[in-house]
C-alpha positions as CSV (number, residue, x, y, z in Angstrom):
1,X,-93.3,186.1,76.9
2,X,-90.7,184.2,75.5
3,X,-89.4,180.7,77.1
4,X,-85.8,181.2,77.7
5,X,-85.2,177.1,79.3
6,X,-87.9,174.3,78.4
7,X,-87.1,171.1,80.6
8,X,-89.5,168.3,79.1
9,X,-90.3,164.7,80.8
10,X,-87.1,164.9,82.9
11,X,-85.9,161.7,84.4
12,X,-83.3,160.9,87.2
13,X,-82.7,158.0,89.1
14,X,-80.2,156.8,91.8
15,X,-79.4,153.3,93.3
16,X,-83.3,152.3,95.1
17,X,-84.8,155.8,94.1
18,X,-86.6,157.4,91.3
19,X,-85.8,161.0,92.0
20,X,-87.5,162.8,89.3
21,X,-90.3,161.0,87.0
22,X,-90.9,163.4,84.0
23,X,-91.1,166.2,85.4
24,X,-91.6,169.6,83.3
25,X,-90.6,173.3,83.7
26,X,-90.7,175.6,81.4
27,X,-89.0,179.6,82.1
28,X,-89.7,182.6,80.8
29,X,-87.7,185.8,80.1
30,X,-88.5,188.4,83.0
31,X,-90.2,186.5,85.3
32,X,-90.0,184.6,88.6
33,X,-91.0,181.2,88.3
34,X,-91.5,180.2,92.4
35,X,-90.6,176.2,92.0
36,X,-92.2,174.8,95.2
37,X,-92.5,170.9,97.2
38,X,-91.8,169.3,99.9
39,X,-88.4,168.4,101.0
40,X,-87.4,165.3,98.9
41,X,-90.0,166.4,95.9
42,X,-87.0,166.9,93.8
43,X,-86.5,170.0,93.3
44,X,-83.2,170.1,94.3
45,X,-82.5,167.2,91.9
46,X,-84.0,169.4,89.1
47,X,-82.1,172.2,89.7
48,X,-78.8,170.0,89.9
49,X,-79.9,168.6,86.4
50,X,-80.1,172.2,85.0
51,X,-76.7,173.6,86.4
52,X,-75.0,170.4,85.0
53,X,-74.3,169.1,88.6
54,X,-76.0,165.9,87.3
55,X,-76.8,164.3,84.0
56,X,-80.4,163.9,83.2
57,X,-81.4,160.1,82.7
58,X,-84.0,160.7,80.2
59,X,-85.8,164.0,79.0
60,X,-85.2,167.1,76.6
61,X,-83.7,170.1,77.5
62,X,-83.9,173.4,75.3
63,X,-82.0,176.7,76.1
64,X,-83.7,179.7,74.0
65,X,-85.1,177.1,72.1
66,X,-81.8,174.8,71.1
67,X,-82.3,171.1,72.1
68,X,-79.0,170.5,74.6
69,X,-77.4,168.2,76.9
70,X,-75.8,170.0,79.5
71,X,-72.5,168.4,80.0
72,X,-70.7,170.4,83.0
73,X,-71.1,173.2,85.2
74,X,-69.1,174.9,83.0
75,X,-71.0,173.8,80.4
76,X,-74.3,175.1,82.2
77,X,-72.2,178.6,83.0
78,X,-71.7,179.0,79.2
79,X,-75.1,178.7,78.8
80,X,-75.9,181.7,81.0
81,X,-77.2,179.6,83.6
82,X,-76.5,180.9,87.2
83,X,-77.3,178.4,90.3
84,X,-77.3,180.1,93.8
85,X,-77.4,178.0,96.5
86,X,-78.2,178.5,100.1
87,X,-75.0,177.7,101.4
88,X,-72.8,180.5,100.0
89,X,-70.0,180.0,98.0
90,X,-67.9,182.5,98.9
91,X,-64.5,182.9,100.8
92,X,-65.0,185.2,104.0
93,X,-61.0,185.9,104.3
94,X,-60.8,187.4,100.5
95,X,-62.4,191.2,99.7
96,X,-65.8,191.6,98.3
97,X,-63.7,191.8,94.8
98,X,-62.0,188.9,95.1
99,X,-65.0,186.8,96.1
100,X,-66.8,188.2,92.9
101,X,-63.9,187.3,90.3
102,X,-62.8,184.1,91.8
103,X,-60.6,182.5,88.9
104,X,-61.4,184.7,86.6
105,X,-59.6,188.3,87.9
106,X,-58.6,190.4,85.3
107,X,-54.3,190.1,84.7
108,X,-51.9,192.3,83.5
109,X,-47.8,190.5,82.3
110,X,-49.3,187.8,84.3
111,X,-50.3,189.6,87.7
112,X,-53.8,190.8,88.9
113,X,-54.3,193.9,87.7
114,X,-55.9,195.5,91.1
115,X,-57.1,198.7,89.7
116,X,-59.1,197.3,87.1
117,X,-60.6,194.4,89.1
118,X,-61.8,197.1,91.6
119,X,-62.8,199.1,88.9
120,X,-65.1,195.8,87.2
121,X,-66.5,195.2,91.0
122,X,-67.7,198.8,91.4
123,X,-68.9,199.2,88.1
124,X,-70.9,196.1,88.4
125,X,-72.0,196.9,91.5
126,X,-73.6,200.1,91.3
127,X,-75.7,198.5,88.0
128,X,-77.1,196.0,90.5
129,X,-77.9,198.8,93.1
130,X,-75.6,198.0,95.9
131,X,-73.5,199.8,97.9
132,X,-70.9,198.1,98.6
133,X,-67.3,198.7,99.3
134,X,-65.1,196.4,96.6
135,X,-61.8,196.3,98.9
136,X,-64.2,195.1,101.9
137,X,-63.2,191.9,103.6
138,X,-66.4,189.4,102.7
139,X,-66.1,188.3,106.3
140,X,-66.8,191.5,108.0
141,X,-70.0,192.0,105.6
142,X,-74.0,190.4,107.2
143,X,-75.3,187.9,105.7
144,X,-77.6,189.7,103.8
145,X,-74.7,191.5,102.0
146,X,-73.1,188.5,101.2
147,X,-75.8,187.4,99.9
148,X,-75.7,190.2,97.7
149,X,-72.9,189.5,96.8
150,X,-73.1,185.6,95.6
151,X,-75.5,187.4,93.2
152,X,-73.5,189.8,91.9
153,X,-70.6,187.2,91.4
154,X,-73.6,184.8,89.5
155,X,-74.5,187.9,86.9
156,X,-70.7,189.3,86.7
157,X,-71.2,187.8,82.8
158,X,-74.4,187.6,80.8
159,X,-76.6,185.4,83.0
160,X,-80.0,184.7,81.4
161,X,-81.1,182.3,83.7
162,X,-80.6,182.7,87.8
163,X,-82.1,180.3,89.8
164,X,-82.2,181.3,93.8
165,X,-82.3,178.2,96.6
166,X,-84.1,179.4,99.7
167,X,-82.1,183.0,99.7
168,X,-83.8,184.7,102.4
169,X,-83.7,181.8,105.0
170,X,-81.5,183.8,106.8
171,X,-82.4,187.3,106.5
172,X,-84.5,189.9,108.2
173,X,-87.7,191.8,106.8
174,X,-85.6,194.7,105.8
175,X,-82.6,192.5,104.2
176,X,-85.5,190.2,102.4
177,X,-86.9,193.4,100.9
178,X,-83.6,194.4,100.1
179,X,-83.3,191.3,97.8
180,X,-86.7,191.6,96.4
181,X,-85.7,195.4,95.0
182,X,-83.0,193.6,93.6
183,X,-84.9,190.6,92.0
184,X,-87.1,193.5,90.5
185,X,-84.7,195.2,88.9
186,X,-83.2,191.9,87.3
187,X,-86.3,190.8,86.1
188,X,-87.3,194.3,84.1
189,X,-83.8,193.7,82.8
190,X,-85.1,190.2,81.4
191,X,-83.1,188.3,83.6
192,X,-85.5,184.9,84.4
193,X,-85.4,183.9,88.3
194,X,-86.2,180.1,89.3
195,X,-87.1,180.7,93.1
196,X,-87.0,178.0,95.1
197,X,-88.9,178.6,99.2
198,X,-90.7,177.5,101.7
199,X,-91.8,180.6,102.9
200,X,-95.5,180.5,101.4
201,X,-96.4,184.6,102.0
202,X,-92.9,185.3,99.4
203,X,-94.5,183.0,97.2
204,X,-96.7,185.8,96.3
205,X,-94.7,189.4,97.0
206,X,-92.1,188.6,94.4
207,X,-94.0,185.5,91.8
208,X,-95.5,185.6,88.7
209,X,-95.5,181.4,88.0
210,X,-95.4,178.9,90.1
211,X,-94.6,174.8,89.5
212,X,-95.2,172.4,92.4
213,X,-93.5,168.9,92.8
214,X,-93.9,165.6,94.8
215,X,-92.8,162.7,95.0
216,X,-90.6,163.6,92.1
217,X,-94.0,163.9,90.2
218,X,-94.6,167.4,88.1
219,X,-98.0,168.0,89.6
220,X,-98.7,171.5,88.6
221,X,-98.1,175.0,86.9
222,X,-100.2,177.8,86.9
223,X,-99.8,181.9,86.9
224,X,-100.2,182.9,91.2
225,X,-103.7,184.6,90.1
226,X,-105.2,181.5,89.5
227,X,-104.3,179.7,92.7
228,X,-104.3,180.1,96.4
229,X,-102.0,179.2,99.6
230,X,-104.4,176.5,100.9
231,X,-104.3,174.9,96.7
232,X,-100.6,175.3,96.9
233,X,-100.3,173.6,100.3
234,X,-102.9,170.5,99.2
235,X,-100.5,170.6,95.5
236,X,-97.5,169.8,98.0
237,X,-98.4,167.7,100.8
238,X,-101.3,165.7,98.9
239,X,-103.3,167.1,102.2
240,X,-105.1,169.2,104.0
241,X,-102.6,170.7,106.9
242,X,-105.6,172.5,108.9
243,X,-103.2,173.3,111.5
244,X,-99.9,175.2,110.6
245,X,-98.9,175.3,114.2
246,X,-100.3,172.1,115.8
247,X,-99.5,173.3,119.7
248,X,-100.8,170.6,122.3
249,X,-100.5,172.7,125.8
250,X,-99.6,170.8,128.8
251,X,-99.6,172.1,132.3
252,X,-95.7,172.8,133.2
253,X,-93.9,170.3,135.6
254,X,-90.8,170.8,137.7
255,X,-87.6,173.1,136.7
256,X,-85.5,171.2,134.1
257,X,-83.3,174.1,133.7
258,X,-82.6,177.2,135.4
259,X,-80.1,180.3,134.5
260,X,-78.7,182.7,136.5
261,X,-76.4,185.9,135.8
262,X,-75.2,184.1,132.6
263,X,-73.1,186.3,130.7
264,X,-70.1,186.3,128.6
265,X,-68.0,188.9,127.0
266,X,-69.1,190.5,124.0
267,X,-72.1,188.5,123.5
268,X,-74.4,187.8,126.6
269,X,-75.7,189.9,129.5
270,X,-76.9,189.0,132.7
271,X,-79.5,186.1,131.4
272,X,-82.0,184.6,133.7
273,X,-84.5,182.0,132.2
274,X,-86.0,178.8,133.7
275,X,-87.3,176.1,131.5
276,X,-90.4,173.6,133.3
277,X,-90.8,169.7,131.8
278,X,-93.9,170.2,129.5
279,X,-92.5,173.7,128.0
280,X,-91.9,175.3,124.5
281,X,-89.6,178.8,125.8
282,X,-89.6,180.5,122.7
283,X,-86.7,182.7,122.0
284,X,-87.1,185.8,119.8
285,X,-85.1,189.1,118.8
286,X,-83.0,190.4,115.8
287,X,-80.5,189.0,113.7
288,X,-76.9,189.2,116.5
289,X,-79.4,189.7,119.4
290,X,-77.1,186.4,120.9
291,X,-79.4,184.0,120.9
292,X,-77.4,181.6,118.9
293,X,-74.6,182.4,121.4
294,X,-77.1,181.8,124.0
295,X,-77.5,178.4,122.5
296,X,-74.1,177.5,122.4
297,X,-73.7,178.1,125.9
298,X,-75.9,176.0,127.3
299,X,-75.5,173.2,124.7
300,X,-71.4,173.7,126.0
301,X,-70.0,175.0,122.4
302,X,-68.9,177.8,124.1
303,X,-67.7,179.2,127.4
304,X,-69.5,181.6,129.9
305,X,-67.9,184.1,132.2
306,X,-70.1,184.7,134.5
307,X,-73.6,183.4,135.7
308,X,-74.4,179.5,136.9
309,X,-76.8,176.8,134.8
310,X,-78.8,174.6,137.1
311,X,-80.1,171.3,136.2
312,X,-82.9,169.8,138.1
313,X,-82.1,172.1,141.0
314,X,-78.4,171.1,141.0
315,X,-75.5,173.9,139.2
316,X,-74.0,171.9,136.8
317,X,-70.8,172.9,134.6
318,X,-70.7,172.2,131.0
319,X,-67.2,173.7,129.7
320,X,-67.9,171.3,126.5
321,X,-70.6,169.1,124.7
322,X,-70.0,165.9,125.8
323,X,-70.7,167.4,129.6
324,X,-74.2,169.0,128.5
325,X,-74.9,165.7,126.4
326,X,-74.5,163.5,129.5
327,X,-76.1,166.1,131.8
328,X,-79.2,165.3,129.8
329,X,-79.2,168.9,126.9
330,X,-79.5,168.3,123.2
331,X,-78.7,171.5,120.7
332,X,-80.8,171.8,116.8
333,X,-77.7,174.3,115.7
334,X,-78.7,176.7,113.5
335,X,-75.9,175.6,111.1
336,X,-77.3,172.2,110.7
337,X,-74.8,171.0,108.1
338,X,-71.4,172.8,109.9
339,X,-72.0,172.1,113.6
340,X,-75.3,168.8,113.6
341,X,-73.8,166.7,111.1
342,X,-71.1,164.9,109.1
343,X,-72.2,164.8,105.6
344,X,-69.9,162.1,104.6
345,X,-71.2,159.6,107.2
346,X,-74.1,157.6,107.1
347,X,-77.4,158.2,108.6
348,X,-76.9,155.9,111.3
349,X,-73.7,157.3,112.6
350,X,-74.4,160.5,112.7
351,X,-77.8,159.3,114.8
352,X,-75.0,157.6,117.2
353,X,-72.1,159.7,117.0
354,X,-73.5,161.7,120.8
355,X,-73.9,157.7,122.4
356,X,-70.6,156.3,121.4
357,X,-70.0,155.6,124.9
358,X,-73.4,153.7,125.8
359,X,-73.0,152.0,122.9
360,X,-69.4,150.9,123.4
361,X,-68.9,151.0,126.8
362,X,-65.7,148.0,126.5
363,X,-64.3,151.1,124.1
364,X,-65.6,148.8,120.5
365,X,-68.7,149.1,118.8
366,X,-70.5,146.0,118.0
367,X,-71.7,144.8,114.9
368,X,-74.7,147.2,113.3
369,X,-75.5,148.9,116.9
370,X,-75.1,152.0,115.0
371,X,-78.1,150.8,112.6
372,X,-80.0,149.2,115.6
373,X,-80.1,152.7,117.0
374,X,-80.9,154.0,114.4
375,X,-83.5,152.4,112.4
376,X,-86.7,152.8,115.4
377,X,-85.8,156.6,114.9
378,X,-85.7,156.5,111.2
379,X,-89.3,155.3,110.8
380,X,-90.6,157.6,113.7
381,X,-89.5,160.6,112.1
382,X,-90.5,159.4,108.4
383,X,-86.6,160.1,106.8
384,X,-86.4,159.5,103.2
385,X,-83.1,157.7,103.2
386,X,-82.3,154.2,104.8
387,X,-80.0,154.3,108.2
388,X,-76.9,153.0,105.9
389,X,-77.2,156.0,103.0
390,X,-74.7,159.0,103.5
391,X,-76.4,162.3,105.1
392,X,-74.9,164.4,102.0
393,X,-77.8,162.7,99.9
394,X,-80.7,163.3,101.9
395,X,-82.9,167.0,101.7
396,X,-82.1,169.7,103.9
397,X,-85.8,168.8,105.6
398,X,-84.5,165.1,106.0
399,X,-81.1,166.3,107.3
400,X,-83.1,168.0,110.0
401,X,-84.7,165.4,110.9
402,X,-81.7,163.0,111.3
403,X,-80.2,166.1,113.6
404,X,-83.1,165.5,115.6
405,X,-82.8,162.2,115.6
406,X,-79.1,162.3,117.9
407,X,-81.3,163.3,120.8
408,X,-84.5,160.8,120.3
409,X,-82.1,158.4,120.0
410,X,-80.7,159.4,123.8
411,X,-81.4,160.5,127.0
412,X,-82.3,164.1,126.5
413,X,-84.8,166.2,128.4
414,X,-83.4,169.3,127.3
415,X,-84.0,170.3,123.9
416,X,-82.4,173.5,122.6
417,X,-84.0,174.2,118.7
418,X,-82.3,176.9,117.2
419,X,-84.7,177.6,114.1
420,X,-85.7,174.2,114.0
421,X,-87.9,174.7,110.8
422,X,-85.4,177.0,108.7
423,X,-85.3,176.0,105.2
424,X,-88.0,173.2,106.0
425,X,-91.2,172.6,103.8
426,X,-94.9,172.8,104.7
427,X,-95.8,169.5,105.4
428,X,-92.3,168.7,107.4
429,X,-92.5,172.0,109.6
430,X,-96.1,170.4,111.0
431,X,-94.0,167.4,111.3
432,X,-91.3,168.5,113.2
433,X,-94.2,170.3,115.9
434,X,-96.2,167.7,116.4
435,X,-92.6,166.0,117.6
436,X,-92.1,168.6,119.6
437,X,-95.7,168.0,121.1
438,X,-94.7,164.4,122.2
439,X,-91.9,165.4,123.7
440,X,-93.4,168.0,125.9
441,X,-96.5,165.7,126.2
442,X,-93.6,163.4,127.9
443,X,-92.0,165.4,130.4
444,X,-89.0,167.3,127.9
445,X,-88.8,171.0,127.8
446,X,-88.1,173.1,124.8
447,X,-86.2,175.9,123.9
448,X,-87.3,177.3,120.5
449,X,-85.2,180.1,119.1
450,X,-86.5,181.5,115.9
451,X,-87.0,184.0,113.1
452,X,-90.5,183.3,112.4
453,X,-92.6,185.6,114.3
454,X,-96.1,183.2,113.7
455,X,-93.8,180.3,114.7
456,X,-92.5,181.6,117.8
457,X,-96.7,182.5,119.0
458,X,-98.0,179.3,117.9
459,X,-95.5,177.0,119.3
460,X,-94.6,178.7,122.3
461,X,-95.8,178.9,125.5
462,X,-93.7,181.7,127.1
463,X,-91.7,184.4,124.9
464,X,-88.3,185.8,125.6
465,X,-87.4,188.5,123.7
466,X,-83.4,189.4,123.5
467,X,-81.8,192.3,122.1
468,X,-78.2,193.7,122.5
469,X,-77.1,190.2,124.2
470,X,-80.3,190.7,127.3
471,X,-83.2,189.6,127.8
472,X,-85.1,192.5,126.7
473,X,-88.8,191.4,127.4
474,X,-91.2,188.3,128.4
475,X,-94.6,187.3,126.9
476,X,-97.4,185.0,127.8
477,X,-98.2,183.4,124.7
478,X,-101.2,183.5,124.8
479,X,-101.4,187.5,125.2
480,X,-98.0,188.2,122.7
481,X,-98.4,189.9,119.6
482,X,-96.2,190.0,116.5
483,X,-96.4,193.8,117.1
484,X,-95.4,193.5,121.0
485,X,-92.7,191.3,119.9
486,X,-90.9,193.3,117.3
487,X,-91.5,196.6,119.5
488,X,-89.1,194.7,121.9
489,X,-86.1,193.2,120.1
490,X,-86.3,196.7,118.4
491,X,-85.8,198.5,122.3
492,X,-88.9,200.6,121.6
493,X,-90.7,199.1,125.1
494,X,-89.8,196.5,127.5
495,X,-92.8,194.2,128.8
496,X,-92.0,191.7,131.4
């Protein structure tokens, strides 16, 4: 095989960090190169480097063999190198067509020339094997589609090189095997794929290479034959992680939470849970089951129209955050970056930004409260960044934890995680459930919604499957399978 991008002894630094300290890759023509590490490793950095995001501080790079400094994005786009990230860069109000030839439609005396730029979307694609409508608004497409479609829009020109940031962390089996027929048929066109994941079992269905990193280190390359998941994970972590789902039972405690009759147009139906101090409620189902919108709810994002929440015996109304924040309930969104944090504020205020009130009860804040708050849950939770760095430069696994952090730093006993691990490494997702142990292990109760079937029976200790906006079925943990599980949020057979 023949290396299409050859990064040598790479070097980046930024103001107190050494983010990458020569680290190598080297691609290949029709293959997937998996690129793997913990959050913070530097992949991320890497990736930046090649798509011209950032300038390299030291190092060679060589496209199809050609010693080059890549300059730009557009620079890196001439090259044929095509960067997908995992927040999509596409506009939900424009058609499929317009998303795909975003500044670059074709025009004719000066006016987009509709029929052709249909014409160019279908053409292309039907070569990538989708069936797709080209005048559909992006908006009304799933995610999986869209997703689709980012990669359609990366390989609209000659793309050799198209490197893929965590792309199925929010797709279902049959989307994520959707991609994969895709990735196939790229990569027997010669097309080479950098993969970047967490998920350990794709490391093997679609990989042929795969590169680890830590610590901004290159510690490893070798063809997936030659190694196994528990190599991988030591590569990574630098340890042994015996215990993918570390879950420390306790016996349950009183009724933090009850719900009754919740419902609310369009979305939720008649939901009855109860949530005891000492409790992981796991929350499975589909992809637009309404767990999410079961999430917001309670967390006071959204509105019900029917039903009643109970708080330590007591109905309680939360018609917006700040209620459910003082009544004691902390939400993990799903959308970490839209709806748990303001990227252009520092690590410290976004830990404080739910206790502006404790801490500024005369109505100003004092001198560095915001870091005083701050800095005890820093250290607990091991984040990579310094309370006064902005939240835009930490990992997505580092961002997570300062999400958490809001609710450590407060008075919360209810903890709503709404896939709490998504787009987390190895090493952090054991992190993030051994907190989730001390908080159960101090009276808190948990609500878990999640994706990951193995997650959802390790962690939890009840299961409540939802489906069509219900609660479909319940589980013991201890007796819930992945099979019983999927058999419910698919309505083949209801188990309570």
């Amino acid at each position: 095989m023949t290396a299409v991008l050859e990064m040598r002894g790479i070097r980046k630094a930024f103001p107190g960090v050494i983010a990458l300290d020569g680290v190598d890759l080297t691609l290949n023509g029709g293959e997937v190169h998996m690129l793997l590490g913990e959050n913070g490793a530097g992949k991320s950095t890497l990736m930046k480097i090649l798509s011209g995001a950032y300038r390299k501080d030291g190092g060679e790079i060589l496209v199809n063999g050609r010693a080059t400094d890549i300059a730009s994005p557009r620079h890196a786009l001439d090259l044929g190198i095509r960067v997908i990230y995992q927040e999509l860069n596409l506009v939900p109000q424009l058609s499929v067509a317009e998303n795909i030839f975003l500044g670059a439609a074709p025009s004719r005396f000066g006016f987009v020339d509709w029929r052709h730029l249909r014409a160019a979307t279908e053409r292309l694609l039907t070569d990538l094997g989708m069936t797709i409508d080209a005048r559909t608004r992006l908006g009304s497409l799933s995610l999986a589609q869209r997703q689709m479609v980012e990669i359609a829009k990366a390989l609209k020109d000659d793309a050799s090189i198209l490197v893929m940031d965590e792309p199925t962390s929010a797709l279902t089996s049959r989307e994520v095997d959707q991609l994969f027929a895709l990735i196939d048929r790229l990569v027997k066109r010669g097309v080479a794929v950098v993969y970047i994941t967490h998920r350990l079992d794709e490391v093997y269905r679609v990989g042929h290479r795969v590169t680890v990193l830590r610590d901004g280190r290159h510690i490893a390359t070798h063809a997936l034959t030659d190694v196994k998941v528990s190599d991988l994970v030591r590569m990574m972590a630098n340890r042994d992680l015996q215990e993918h789902f570390p879950r420390r039972r306790v016996a349950p405690g009183a009724e933090l939470l009850r719900v009754e009759g919740l419902g609310r147009s369009g979305v939720l139906r008649d939901i009855n849970l109860s949530l005891r101090a000492g409790e992981v409620l796991g929350i499975g189902g589909l992809l637009g089951a309404g767990r999410t919108e079961l999430a917001r709810v309670l967390a006071g994002a959204d509105r019900a129209d029917s039903g009643r929440i109970m708080r330590d015996g007591v109905a309680i109304s939360c018609p917006t955050p700040a209620h459910a924040i003082a009544k004691g309930i902390g939400l993990l969104p799903e959308d970490r970056k839209g709806e748990g944090l303001v990227a252009a504020l520092t690590v410290a205020r976004n830990i404080a930004l739910p206790h502006g009130r404790k801490l500024a009860p005369a109505g100003f804040l004092p001198s560095r409260c915001e870091e005083r708050l701050a800095q005890p849950v820093v250290s607990d939770l091991r984040v990579k960044a310094t309370p006064t760095q902005q939240v835009r430069l930490l990992s997505g696994g580092n961002q997570q934890k300062v999400v958490l952090g809001k609710w450590l730093a407060g008075d919360a006993r209810v903890f709503i995680f709404d896939e709490p691990t998504r787009g987390v490494d190895v090493g952090s997702k054991v992190e993030i459930y051994n907190l989730m142990n001390r908080l159960t292990e101090s009276g808190a109760g948990i609500i878990m919604i999640s994706s990951e079937l193995p997650e959802l029976l390790g962690m939890s200790d009840r299961i409540l499957v939802m489906r069509g906006g219900a609660i479909e079925a319940e589980f013991d943990a201890t007796v819930a399978t992945q099979e019983k599980i999927l058999s419910a949020a698919l309505g083949l057979e209801r188990v309570s």
